[in-house]
Each structure stands twice: as structure tokens, then as C-alpha cells.
N, C-alpha and C positions, 0 to 999 in steps of 0.2 A: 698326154701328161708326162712331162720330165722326172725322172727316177733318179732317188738318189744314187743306183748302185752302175746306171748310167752315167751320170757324173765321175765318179770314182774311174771308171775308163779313159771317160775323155781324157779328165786331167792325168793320167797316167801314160796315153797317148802323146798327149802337148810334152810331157818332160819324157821320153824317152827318142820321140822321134819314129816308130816305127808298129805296127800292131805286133810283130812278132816278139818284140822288146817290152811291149806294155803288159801284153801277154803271162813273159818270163817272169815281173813285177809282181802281176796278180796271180800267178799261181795257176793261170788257168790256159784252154787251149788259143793260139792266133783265131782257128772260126770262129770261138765264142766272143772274143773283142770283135773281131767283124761285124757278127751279128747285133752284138750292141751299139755298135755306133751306126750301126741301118737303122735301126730300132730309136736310136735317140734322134735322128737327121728327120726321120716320122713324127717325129713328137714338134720339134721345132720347128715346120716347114720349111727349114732350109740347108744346106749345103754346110756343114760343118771342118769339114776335112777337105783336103787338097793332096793330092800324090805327088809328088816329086821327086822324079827317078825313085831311090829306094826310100824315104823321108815322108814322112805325113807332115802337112802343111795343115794350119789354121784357117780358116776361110774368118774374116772378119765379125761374121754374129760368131764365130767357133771361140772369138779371141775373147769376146761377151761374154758368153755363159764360161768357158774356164774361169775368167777373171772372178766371177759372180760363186763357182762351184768351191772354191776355198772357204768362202765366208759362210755357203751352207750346208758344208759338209764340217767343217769345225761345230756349227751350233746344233745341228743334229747330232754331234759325238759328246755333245756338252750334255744335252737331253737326252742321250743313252745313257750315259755316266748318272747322273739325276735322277731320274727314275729306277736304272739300276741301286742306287746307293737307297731309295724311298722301300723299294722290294724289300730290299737287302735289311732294313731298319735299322742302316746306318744313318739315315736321316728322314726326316717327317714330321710334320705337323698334326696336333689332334686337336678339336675346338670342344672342351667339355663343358657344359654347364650342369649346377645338379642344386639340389635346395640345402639348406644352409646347415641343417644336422647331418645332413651326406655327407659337403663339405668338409666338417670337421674332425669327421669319425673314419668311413670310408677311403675318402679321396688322397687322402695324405699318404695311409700305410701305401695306395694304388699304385702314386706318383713315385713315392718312390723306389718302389723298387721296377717300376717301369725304368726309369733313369737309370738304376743302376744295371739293369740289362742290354739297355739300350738307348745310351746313352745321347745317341744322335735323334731323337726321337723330341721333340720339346711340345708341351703340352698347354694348352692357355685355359681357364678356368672361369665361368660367370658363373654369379649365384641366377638363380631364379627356380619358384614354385612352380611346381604343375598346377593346370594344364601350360602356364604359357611357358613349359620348360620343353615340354611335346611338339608345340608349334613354331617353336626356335628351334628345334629338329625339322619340321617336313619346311620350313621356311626355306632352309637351307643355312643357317646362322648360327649351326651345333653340328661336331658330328658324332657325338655321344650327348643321349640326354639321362641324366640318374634323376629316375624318377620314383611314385609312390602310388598306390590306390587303395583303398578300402572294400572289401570283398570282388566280388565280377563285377568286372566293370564292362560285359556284352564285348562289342566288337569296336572299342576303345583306340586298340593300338593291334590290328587286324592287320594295319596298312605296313607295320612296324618288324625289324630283328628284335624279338625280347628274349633279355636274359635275365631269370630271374636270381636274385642275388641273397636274400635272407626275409623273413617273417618279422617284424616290429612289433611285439604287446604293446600297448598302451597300460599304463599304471595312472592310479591316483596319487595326486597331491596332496597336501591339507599340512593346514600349520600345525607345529608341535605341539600347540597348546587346546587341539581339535579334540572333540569328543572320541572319534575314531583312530585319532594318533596311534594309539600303544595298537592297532588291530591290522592282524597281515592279511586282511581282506575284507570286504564289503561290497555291499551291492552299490549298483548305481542307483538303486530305487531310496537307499539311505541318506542322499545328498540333495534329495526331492527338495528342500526349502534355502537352499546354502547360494550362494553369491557365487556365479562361477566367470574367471579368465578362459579366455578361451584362445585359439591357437589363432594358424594359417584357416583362409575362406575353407579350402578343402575338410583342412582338421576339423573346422566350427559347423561346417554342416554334418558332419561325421558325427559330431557332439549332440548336435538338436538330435539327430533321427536315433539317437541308440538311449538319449532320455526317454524322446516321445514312446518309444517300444516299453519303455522303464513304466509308461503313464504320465510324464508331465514333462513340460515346456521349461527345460532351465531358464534360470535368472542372469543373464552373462554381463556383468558390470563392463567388464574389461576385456578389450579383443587386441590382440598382439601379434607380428607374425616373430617375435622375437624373442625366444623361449628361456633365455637368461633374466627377462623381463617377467614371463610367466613365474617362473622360480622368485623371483623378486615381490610380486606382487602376493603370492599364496604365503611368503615366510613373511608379511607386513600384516600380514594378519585380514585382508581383505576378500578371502575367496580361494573357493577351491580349483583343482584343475586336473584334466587327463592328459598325458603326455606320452609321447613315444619314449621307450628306454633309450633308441638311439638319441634322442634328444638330453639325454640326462648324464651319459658320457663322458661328454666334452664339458658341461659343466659342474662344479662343484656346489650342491645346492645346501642353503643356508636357512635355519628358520622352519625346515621342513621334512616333513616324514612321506613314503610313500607308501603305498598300499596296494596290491591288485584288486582288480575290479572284477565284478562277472554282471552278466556275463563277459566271457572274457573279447575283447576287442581286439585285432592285429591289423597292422597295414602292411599291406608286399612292397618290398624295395626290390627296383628291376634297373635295369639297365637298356640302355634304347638304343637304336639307331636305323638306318636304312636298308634295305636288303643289298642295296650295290658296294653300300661303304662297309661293309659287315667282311668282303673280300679286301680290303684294304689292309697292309700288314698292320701299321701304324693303329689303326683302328680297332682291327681283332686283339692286336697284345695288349690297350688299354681296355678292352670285357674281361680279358684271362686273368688282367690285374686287380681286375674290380670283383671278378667271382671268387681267386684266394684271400682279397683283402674283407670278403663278407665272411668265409670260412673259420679267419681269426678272429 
């Protein structure tokens, strides 16, 4: 197998004309050129070099791979340079996707003060819910997934780097004009007969099993995974709803009063990714961003 640090010789042989001079070049001893261009004439099965009187000569495959070892010793200094600058995080790519109240809340303070650390650093963003925000991670088509789960979720994300990020309660909604408005709490067992909106697949299954424990099967008129639309529909007077605080945030709700629930309900906001990409600079600095931006 041809080396690049053999190439490096050769061509430093072909422009000085001599090992002793190639040598002076590289900094190193005449045996050790020697030895490398024995060591490369191995690799090529042929005849590289020519002696003449004091002068090394090209053997024609020698005029070959010189010609050839500019073009791949430039693009391997281009790919040390690149990766060096990706280490360095002076430059790199991150591929995040996360679900749409992370998006608004989270992601933004993350981004940017990742940018303003590291600026070479650019980061591209898709919305999408868990799970299929997990499997756009082991896909290979994320390489941070911000994600969510409702109690243990067993050996879920076993395969996974998790960082986790902050606790989510879920609150009640209900219209201002609600019997429970004016009240800073309530059971879930009080909304046993009430019209309920209800979230994301995850959220809405989360809803049915913390009724059923409550004694009854909500009534869910309205299923949404778009929670400015949740807020919209509970201030229209049509139904009640539980929501993440983080979901309530980023919008201004109208028409509506909230209330905590008990028992009380929380979902974990975590941060995901691979065990290999977890050593990536690019990667690690956008968790450290996402762990201080849940701290605020």
C-alpha cells in the first residue's frame, strides 16, 4: 500500500535531485529517505528511481505517481485542514430535529448562543414528534433528536446518549367562563363529563390512561397536534384540555384560564443522540447548549 508520507519523499527526491538533499528538505536523516523509497519501490512493484552519477533519476512509473502525488498530497492537506477546522469548531454541521413546543422554547435560546460561540458551526432544524423523532436518530437522518416521554419508558432509548434536559407539568385548560376558572387546582376526576381537545398521538394516549386511572374514558371531540389550535379551541368555548407548560410559553393564550391538575402529571424533556456522534465536537456543544438553555 502506497503512503502518503512516502510520497512526500519521493516528490522531494524528484525536486532536489539527490537523497542527501531531499533529506536536508525534510528534516530528516539520508538512511531514512533511503529507506523510504525501498519501502515505496515495495509497495509499487517497480523501479522508481534511477542513480546517475551523483543525481537520482525518475524511472518512468516514478514520473507517474510524482505527477499523481501533488494532486493527493494537496487533497489530503485540504482533509487535514477540514477536519482539523470540524475538531476545532471552527466549522460543522448538526442535523436537529425536535417537536414543535421544543422548537419554540428550547431551540432558539440553544442556537443561539451556539452561533455566537461558534460561529462556524451551522445547524439545520426539522420539526417532528416522538417516536418518529427517535427513529430519524437511529435512521441516521438526525444527529440530535429533542425528545419527550411520560414516566419509564423501560429500555425505550437503552440503544441511545440521553441527556436529560428539564421536567414539563402538564396544566389544565378551560374556558374563562368554566365552572373551575376562578380555581388553582383540580382533580382530573372533576372533568369526568367535559368535552376534551386533546394533543399529539403520544400526549392523547397519555390523556386516556391518566383519565382511565381518574375512573372514566374522556370525551375527546378534538384532536390536534397543534397546540395554538388546542388554546384556540378550549377559549371558543368547546372543551377542555391538559398541556405542557412548555407548550404555553411560546404562546399567548386567549379566552383561557389554567389550572394544575392532580394528580400531578410531567413529561421528561431529554436530548438524544448516538454514542459515537456524542464524541463529535459539533454535536457535544449543541447538548451543552440545549442543557443551559433548559436551566433558563
Amino acid at each position: 500500500m502506497i503512503e502518503a508520507r512516502h510520497l512526500r519523499v519521493l516528490r522531494a527526491v524528484a525536486a532536489t535531485g539527490s537523497f542527501s538533499a531531499a533529506a536536508r528538505e525534510l528534516g530528516c536523516t539520508q538512511p531514512a529517505v533511503s529507506q523510504q523509497m525501498k519501502a515505496l519501490e515495495t509497495s509499487a512493484g517497480t523501479p522508481l528511481l534511477i542513480r546517475t552519477g551523483r543525481e537520482m533519476r525518475l524511472t518512468q512509473a516514478g514520473e507517474v505517481l510524482v505527477r499523481h502525488a501533488s494532486g493527493i498530497l494537496a487533497g489530503l492537506t485540504a482533509a487535514e485542514e477540514e477536519i482539523a477546522a470540524i475538531a476545532g469548531l471552527r466549522a460543522g454541521r448538526v442535523r436537529l430535529v425536535s417537536f414543535p413546543s421544543g422548537s419554540s422554547t428550547l431551540v432558539p435560546t440553544a442556537l443561539a448562543a451556539l452561533r455566537a460561540a461558534h460561529p462556524g458551526t451551522r445547524v439545520s432544524l426539522v420539526d417532528a414528534e416522538p417516536p418518529r423523532s427517535v427513529e430519524m436518530l437511529r435512521e441516521g437522518d438526525c444527529d440530535v433528536a429533542l425528545a419527550f416521554r411520560y414516566g419509564t419508558a423501560g429500555a425505550e432509548w437503552d440503544d441511545l446518549v440521553v441527556r436529560p434536559l428539564l421536567t414539563d407539568r402538564l396544566v389544565g385548560l378551560v374556558p374563562e367562563g368554566h365552572r373551575l376558572a376562578g380555581a388553582e387546582s383540580a382533580a382530573i376526576g372533576d372533568l369526568t363529563d367535559e368535552p376534551w381537545i386533546a394533543g399529539c398521538p403520544r400526549c392523547r394516549r397519555q390523556l386516556v390512561e391518566v383519565c382511565e386511572e381518574a375512573g372514566f374514558t374522556p370525551r375527546i371531540d378534538f384532536a390536534t397536534d397543534d397546540y395554538p389550535a388546542v388554546i384556540g379551541l378550549v377559549g371558543a368555548g368547546l372543551g377542555v384540555a391538559v398541556l405542557p407548560e412548555l407548550a404555553l410559553e411560546s404562546v399567548r393564550p386567549k379566552g383561557v384560564r389554567t389550572i394544575a391538575v392532580t394528580p400531578p402529571v410531567a413529561r421528561e424533556i431529554v436530548a438524544l443522540t448516538l454514542p459515537d456522534l456524542s464524541q463529535v465536537p459539533a454535536v457535544a456543544a449543541t447538548l451543552d447548549q440545549l442543557t443551559l438553555a433548559a436551566r433558563r
